[in-house]
C-alpha positions in Angstrom: 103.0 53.8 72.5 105.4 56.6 73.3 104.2 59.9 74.7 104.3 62.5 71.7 106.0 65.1 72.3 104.4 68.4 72.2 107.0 71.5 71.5 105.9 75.3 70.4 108.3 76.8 67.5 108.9 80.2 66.9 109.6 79.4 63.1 110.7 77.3 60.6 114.8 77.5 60.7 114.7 79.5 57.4 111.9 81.8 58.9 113.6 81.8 62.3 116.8 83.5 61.8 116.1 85.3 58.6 113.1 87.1 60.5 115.4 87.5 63.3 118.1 89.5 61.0 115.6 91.8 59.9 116.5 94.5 62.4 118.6 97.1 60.8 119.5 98.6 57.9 122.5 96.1 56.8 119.5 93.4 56.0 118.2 95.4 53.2 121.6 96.6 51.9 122.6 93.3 51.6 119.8 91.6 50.2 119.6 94.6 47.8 123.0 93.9 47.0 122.4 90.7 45.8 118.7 90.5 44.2 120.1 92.9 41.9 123.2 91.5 41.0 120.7 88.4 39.9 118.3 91.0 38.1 115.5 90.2 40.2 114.1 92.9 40.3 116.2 95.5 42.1 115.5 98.0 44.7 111.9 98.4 44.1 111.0 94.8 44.4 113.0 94.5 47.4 111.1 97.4 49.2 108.0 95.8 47.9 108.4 92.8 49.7 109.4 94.2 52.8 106.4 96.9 52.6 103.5 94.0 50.5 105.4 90.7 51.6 102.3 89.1 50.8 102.7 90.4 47.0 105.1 87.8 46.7 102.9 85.1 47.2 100.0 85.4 44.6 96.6 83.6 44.6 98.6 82.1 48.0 96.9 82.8 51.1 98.5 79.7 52.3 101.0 77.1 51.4 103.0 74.1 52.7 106.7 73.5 52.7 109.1 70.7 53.9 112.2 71.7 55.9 114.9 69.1 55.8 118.1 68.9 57.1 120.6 66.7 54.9 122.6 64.1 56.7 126.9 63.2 55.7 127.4 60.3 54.0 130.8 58.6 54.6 133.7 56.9 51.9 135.7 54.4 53.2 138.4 56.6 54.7 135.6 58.9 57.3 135.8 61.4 54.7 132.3 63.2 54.7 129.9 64.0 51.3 126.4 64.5 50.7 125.8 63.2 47.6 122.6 60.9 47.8 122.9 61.3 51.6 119.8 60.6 53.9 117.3 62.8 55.6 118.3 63.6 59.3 115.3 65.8 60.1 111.8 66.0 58.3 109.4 68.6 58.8 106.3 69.4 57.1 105.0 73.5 57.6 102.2 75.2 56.9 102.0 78.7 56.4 98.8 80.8 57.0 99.1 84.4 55.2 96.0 85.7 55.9 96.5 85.2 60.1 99.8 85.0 60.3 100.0 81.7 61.7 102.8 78.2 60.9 101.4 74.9 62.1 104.5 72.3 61.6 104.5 68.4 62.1 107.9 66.4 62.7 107.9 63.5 61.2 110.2 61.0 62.8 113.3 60.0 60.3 112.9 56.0 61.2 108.9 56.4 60.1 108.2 53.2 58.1 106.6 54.1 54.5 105.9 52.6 51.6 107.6 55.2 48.9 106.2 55.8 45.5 108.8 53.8 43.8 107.3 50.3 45.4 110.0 49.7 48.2 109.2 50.2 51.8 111.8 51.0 53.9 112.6 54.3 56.7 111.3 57.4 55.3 114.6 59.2 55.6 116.2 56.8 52.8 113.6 58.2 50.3 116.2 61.3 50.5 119.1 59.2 49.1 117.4 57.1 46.1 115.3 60.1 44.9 116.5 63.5 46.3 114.0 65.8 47.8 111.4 64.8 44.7 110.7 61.3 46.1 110.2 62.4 50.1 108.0 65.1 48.6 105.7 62.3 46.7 106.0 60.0 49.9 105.1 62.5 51.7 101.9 63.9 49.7 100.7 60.4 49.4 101.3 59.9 53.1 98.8 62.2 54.0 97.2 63.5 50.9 98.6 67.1 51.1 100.5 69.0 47.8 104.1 70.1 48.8 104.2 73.8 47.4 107.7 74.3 48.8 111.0 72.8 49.9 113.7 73.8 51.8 117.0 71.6 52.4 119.2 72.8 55.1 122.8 71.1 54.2 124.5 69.3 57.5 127.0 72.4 58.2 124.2 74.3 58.6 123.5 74.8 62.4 127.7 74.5 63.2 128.1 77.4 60.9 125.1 79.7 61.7 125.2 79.4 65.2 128.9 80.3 65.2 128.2 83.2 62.9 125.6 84.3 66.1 129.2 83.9 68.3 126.7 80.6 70.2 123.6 80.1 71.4 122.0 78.9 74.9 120.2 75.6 75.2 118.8 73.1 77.9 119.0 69.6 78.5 117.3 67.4 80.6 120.3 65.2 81.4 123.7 64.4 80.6 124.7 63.1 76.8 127.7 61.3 75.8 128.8 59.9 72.9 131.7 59.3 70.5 132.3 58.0 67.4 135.4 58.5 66.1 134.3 56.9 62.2 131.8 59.9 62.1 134.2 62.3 63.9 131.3 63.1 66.3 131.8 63.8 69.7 129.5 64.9 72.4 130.1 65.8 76.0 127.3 67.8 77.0 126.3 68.2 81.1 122.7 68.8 82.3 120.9 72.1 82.6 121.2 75.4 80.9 124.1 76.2 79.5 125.7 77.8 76.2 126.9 76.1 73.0 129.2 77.0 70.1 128.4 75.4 66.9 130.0 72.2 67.0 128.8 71.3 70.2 124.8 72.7 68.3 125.6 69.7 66.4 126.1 67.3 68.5 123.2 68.8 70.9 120.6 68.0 67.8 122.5 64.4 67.1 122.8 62.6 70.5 120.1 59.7 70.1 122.0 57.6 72.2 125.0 57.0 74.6 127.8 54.6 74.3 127.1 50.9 74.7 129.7 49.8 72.7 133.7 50.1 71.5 135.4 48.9 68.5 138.4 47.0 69.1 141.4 46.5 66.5 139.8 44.1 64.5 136.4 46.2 64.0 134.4 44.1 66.2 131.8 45.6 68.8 132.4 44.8 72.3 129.8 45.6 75.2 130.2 48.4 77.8 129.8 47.8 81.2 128.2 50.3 83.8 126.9 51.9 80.8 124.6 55.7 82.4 121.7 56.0 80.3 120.5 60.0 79.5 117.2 60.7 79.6 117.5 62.6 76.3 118.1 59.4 74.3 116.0 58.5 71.8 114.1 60.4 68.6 111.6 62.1 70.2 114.0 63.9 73.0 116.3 64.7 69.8 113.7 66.4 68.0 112.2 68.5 71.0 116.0 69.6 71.4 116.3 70.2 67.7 113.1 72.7 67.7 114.8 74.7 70.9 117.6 75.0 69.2 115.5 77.4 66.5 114.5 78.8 69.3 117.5 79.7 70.8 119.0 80.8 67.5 116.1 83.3 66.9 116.7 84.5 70.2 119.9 85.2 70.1 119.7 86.9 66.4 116.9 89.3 68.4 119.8 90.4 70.5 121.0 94.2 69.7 124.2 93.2 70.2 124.3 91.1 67.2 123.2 93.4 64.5 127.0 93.5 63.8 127.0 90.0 62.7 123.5 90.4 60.1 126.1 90.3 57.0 128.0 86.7 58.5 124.6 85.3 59.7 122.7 86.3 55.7 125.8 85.2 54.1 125.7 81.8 55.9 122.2 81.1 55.8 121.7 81.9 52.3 124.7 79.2 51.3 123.6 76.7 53.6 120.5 76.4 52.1 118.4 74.8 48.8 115.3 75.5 48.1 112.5 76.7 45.3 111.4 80.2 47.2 113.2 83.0 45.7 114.9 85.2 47.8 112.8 87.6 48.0 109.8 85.6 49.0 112.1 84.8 51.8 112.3 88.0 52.9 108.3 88.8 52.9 108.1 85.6 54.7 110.9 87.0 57.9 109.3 90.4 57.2 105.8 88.6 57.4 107.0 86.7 61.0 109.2 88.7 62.4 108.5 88.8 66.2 106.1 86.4 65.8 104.2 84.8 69.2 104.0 81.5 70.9 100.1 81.4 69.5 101.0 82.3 66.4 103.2 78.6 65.6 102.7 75.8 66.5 104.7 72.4 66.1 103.8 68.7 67.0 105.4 65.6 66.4 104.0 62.3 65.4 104.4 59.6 67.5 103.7 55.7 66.7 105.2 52.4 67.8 109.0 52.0 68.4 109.5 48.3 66.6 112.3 46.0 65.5 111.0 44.1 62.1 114.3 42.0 60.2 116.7 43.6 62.2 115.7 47.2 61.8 114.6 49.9 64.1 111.3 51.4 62.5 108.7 53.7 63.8 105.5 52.7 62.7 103.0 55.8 63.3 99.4 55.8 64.4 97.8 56.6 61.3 94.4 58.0 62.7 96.1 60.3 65.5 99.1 61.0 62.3 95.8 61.7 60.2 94.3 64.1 62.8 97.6 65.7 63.3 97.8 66.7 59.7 94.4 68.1 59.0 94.7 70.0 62.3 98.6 71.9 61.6 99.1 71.6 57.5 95.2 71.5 56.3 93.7 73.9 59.0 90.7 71.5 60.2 90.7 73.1 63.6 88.1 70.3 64.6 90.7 67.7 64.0 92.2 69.1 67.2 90.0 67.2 69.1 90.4 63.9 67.9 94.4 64.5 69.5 93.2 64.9 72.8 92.9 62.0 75.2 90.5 61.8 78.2 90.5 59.7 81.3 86.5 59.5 82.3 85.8 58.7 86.5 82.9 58.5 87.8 82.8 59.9 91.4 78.9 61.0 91.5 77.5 57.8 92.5 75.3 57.5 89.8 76.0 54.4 87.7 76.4 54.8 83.9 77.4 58.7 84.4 81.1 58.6 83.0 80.2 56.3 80.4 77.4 58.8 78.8 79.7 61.5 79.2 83.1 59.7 77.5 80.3 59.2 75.0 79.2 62.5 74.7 82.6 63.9 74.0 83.3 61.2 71.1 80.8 62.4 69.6 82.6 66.0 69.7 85.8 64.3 68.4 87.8 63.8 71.2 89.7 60.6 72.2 87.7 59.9 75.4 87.0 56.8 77.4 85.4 56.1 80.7 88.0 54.1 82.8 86.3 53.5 86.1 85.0 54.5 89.6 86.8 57.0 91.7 86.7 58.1 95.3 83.2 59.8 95.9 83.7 63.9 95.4 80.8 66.7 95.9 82.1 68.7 92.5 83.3 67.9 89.2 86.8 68.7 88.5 88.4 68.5 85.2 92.5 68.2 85.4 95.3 68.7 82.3 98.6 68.5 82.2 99.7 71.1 79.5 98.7 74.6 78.8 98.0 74.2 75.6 95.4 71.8 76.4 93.7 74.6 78.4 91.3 75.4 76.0 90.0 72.7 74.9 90.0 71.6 78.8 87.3 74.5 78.9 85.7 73.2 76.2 85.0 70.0 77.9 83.6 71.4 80.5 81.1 73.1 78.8 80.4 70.1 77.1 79.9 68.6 80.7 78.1 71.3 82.2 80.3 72.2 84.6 83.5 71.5 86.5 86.5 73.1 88.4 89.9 73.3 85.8 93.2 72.4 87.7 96.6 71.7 85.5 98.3 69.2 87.4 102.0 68.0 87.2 102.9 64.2 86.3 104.1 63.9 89.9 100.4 64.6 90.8 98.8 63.1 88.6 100.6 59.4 89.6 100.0 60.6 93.4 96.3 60.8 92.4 96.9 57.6 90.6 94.2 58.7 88.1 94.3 58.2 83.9 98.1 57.6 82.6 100.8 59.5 81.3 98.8 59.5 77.8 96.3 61.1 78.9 95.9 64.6 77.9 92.6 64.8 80.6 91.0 63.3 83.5 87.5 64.0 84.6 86.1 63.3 87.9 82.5 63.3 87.3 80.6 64.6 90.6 77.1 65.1 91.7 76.9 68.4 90.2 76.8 67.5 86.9 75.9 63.5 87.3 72.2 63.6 86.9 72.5 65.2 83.1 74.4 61.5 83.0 71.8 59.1 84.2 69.7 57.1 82.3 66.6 58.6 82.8 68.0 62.0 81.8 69.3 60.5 78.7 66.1 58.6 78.1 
């Protein structure tokens, strides 16, 4: 199982840098400009959605929406098109209205599905036989959810909009290189924090892998020796780097220094994208989200089993934690929450059966727990995380355990501890403090 990775999003890349533009007057000038050129409505409707945004949305206190970004397809001479091209990134949103809030899953591109028209095959190739129409259905019979929106971000998209911003700053965790000359892509990007221009945004959200092969003159793939591998290969790395990049591009729109470039950045956004919102439910939703915070949206990707079935590469998801993650972000079940958290039970206290009834206790709040074993013996009951976000329902837990010290730990720690794994979200080390709640005759 490969450790999901967990990544906070300012917005949705249509919500990102549109809400980001809203800063000055050439915004509504040229958005005025153009909804009444269509006869949408004019100057009055544009005010209204800037001063109601939610007027735009009626009998919709919240809605879903699947953000796609369209990959190239290729003709025999390298020559680029899009026409029944893949998808290269799948994202299904959630907006909340009423409290302001986006919950978004990723949904890894190589996710194994069975689509509504009977073949079974990588969710991404839904987007070439059926358009946005058949992921939609896959996706609402996926996870039983109705796709109110969509939103396709064509593959020029992020070269052209982040040099409209005049480049944006991004991290990595290691080196990436890669070429391929058939799909004119090259990346040579170092480690660290460091600025990008648009084509090398591209590559920075492309690099899955580096180089282990070259094509000779007669097409055939030879092995590279001494090949480095870069700790960002691989989907899940790629899609953490894609979300920063939003990031980084909302950032750098918030900058006074580019209000100058609001009329480039509106111009290219608007042609870069298709989609069913109108234009001026776009703007109430960046009016709506504009300066949003970190609690406000929230992002998670689902994770599953990297396999090779027939000679393909296929990610075949957990469908319970997949389930839970769903309910939680797109339905709002806040209680599915729980059933996403894993916990490491020890029992330190001395008193046999103690981490057992309490692993048992907390399934029965939802949470993935499990009691693993004994530890070294401890006079107090500490309660260790690994992640912020898991702060709270770290708390939680130790209400649920009547007591315990909270410490977030690193993974260095944790493997110096050498207690629960790296999949563990928790690790309790039940003590004599709150054992004897634990013991049998207590629970008898």
């Amino acid at each position: 199982m490969t450790k999901r990775t967990k990544r906070r999003l300012l917005a949705g890349l249509y919500v990102g840098f549109l809400g980001a533009i809203t800063v000055g007057a050439t915004w509504v000038g040229k958005v005025t400009s153009s909804l009444t050129e269509e006869g949408s409505g004019g100057i009055l409707q544009v005010f209204q959605g800037i001063s109601d945004p939610k007027s735009q949305f009626p009998s919709q206190d919240r809605f879903t929406v699947l953000l796609v970004g369209r990959d190239y397809n290729r003709d025999r001479k390298g020559i680029a098109y899009t026409k029944n091209s893949r998808a290269d990134t799948i994202m299904l949103m959630s907006v909340d209205l009423e409290n302001q809030r986006i919950g978004a899953v990723s949904i890894p591109r190589d996710t194994k599905v069975r689509a509504p028209d009977g073949r079974t095959g990588k969710i991404n190739g839904t987007m070439s036989r059926g358009g946005i129409e058949l992921l939609s259905e896959t996706i609402e019979e996926m996870f039983d959810v109705n796709i109110d929106y969509h939103v396709v971000i064509k593959p020029d998209a992020v070269k052209e909009i982040v040099d409209s911003l005049g480049g944006v700053e991004v991290e990595s965790i290691d080196e990436m290189h890669y070429d391929d000359n058939w799909g004119n892509l090259h990346i040579h990007l170092p480690k660290g924090r460091f600025r990008v221009d648009g084509e090398q945004a591209v590559g920075y959200t492309r690099f899955r892998e580096v180089n282990r092969y070259r094509m000779d003159d007669r097409g055939r793939m030879i092995p590279l020796r001494n090949v480095k591998s870069s700790l960002e290969e691989g989907d899940y790395r790629r899609m953490a780097r894609q979300q920063q990049l939003i990031r980084a591009m909302v950032a750098e729109a918030n900058r006074p220094g580019n209000l100058w470039r609001a009329d480039a950045v509106i111009d290219t956004g608007f042609r870069q994208l298709e989609t069913n919102f109108k234009r001026i439910q776009m703007m109430a939703l960046a009016t709506l989200f504009r300066g949003a915070s970190d609690s406000a949206i929230v992002a998670e990707t689902l994770e599953g089993e990297e396999t090779n079935q027939a000679g393909a590469f296929y990610i075949v998801l957990d469908e319970e934690r997949a389930k839970a993650t769903v309910d939680w972000l797109v339905k709002g079940d806040m209680s599915a929450r729980n059933r996403l958290v894993r916990v490491a039970v020890y029992n330190a206290s001395g008193i046999p059966g103690a981490a057992r009834r309490l692993a048992e206790r907390l399934r029965g709040e939802g949470f993935d727990a499990r009691s693993v074993g004994n530890a070294e013996p401890t006079d107090a009951t500490s309660i260790y995380y690994l992640e912020a976000a898991i702060e709270e329902r770290a708390r939680a837990i130790s209400g649920l355990a009547g007591g315990g010290d909270l410490h977030k730990q690193t993974e260095d720690e944790r493997q110096t501890t050498r207690l629960g794994t790296r999949n563990d979200d928790i690790v309790i080390v039940v003590g004599p403090d709150v054992a004897p709640q634990f013991s049998a005759d207590s629970i008898s």
